[in-house]
DOMAR-336037 format. One record per atom (N, C-alpha, C): x, y, z. Coordinates in steps of 0.05 Angstrom, whole numbers, plus 5000, padded with zeros to 4 digits. Layout:
N
XYZ/...
This chain:
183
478679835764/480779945780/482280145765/483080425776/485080605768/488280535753/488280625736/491480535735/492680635761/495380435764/496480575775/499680465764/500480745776/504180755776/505980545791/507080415769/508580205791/510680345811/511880595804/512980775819/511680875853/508980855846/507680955874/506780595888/506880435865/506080135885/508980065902/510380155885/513180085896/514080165920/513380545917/514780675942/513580475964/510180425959/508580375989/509680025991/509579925973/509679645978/512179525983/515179655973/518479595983/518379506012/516179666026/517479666055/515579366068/513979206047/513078976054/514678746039/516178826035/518278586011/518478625983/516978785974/515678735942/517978885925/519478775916/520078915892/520379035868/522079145856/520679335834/519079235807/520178945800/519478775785/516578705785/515578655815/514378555817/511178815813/512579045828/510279245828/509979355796/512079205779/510879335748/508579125739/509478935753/508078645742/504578665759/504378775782/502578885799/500379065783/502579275769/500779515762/499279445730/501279165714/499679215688/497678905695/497778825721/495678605724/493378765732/492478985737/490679045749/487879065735/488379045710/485779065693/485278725676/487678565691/486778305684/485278135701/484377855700/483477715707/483977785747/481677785760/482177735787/483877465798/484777565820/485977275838/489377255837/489977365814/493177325816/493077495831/495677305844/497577375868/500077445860/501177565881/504777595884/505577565911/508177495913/508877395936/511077515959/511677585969/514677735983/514377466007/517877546021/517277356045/515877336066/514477666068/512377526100/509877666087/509777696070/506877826048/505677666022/502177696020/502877656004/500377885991/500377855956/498978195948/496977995936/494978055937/492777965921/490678105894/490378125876/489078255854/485878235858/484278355872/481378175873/479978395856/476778375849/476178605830/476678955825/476779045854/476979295847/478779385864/480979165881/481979235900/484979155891/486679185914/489179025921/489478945952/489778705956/488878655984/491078505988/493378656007/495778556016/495578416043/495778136056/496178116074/498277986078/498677886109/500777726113/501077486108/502577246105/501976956096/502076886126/500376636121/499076456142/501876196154/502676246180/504676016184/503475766201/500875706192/498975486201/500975156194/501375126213/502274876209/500874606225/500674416206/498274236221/499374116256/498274196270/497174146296/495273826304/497173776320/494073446326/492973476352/491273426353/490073486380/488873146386/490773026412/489572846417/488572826453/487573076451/486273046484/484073126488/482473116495/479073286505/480473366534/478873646529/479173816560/481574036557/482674066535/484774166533/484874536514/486674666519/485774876495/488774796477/488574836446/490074836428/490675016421/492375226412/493575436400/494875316372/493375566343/494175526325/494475746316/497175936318/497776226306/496076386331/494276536317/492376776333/490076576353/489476386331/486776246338/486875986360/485576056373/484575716398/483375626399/483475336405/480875186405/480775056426/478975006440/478174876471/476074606452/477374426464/476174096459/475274006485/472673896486/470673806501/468473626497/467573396510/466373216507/463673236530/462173166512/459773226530/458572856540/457172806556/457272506555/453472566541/452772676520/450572716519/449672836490/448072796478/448172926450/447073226461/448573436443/448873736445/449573856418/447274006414/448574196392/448074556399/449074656378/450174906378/449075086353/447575286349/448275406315/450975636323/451475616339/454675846339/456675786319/457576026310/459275836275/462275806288/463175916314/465275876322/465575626342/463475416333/463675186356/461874996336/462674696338/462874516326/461974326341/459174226343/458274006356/457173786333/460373446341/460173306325/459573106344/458472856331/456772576340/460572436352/460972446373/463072386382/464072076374/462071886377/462671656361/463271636338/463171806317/464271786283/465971956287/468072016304/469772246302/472172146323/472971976312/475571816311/478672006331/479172016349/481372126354/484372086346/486372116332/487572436350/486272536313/485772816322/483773046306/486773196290/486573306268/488173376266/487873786256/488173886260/487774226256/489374326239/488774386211/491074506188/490574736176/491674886152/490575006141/488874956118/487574976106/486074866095/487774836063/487474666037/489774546011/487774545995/489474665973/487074635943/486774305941/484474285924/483973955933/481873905947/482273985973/480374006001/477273905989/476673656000/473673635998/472173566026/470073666028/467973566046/464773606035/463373456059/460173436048/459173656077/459173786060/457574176077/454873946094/455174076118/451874046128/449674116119/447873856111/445173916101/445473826064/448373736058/448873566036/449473336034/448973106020/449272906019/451172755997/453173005986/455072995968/456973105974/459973065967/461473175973/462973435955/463773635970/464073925949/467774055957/467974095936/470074225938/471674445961/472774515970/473074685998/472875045979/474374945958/474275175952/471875295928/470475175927/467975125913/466075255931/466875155956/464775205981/465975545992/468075645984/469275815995/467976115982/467876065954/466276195926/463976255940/461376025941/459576075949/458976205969/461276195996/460576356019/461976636005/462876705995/463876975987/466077126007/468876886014/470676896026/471777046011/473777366027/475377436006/478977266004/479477375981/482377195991/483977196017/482977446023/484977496054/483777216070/480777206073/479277056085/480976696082/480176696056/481876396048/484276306055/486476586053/488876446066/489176486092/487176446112/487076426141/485276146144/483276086127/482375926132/483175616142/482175486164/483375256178/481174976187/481574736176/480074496186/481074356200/479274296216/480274046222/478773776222/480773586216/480673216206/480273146223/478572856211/479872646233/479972346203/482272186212/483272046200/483472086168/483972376169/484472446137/481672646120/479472616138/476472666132/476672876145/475773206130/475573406142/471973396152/472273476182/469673426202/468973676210/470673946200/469474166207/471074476186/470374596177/472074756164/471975086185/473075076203/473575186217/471675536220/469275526237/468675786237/465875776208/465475566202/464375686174/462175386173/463275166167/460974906168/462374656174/461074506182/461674226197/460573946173/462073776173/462173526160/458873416155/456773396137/454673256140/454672966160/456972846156/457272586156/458072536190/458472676209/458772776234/457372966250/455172976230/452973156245/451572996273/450873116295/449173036316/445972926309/445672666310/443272616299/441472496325/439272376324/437772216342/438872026356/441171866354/442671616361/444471736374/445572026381/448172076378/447972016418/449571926426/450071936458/452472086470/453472126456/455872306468/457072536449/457772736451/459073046437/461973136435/462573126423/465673196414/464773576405/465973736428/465273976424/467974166411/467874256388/470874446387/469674816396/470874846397/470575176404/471975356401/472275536392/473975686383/472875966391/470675976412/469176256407/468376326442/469776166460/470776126491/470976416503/
């Protein structure tokens, strides 16, 4: 990445919260380590390899969804919940067909927390969220939008991206717990 002038990060970035402190601290991070962040109140600036990728922060606050048939609103994003009386699946990455009997109601829809584990479909171990985030080659903007949703504490779908092994639709399954988000 170019040097740059905390003078010219400043002029552009003041008018997103950032101040001057922060754009000196901006301009001599740029040839360090990726990933640091900085913060203002409705921004935040990200350092990634060759970029600076400012977005807005995410006001995802966990949501429960305890109805089938219904649409949910979370920020930008919706989800329509539906039950099929029938096993159904989907490869659409914006829809989530889980074995409705291992999938416990009321569901809960969050943003996704360092920490975060689940077992990716087609594993039989459980992996880190953000382990799993690396490998898909989410950028940070990507990550801090990112959203799952639980059920009884067990994330069963990581929203838009992969679904729980452990709630997958198998041979036995008789009934479908459908999320959707792609309506």
């Amino acid at each position: 990445m170019h040097d740059l002038p905390a003078s010219a990060l400043h002029h552009y970035l003041k008018t997103f919260g950032f101040n001057w402190d922060q754009c000196q601290q901006i301009a001599s991070s740029t040839h360090q380590q990726p990933g640091k962040r900085f913060s203002a109140p409705a921004y935040e600036l990200a350092v990634d390899r060759d970029n600076l990728i400012l977005y807005r922060k995410s006001n995802v606050k966990p949501l429960v969804i305890t109805e089938v048939g219904k649409v949910y609103h979370q920020g930008p994003q919706q989800m329509h919940v539906r039950l099929r009386e029938e096993a159904f699946f989907s490869t659409q990455p914006s829809m989530a067909c889980l074995d409705a009997d291992r999938v416990p109601m009321p569901l809960t829809w969050r943003k996704w927390a360092e920490g975060d584990v689940f077992c990716p479909l087609g594993m039989n171990q459980k992996k880190k969220l953000s382990d799993f985030f690396i490998d898909q080659k989410l950028s940070l903007a990507d990550k801090n939008f990112a959203t799952v949703v639980e059920s009884k504490g067990q994330i069963i779908w990581v929203v838009g991206h992969r679904i729980d092994d452990r709630f997958k639709i198998t041979d036995t399954t008789r009934r479908t717990i459908i999320l959707d988000c792609g309506f």
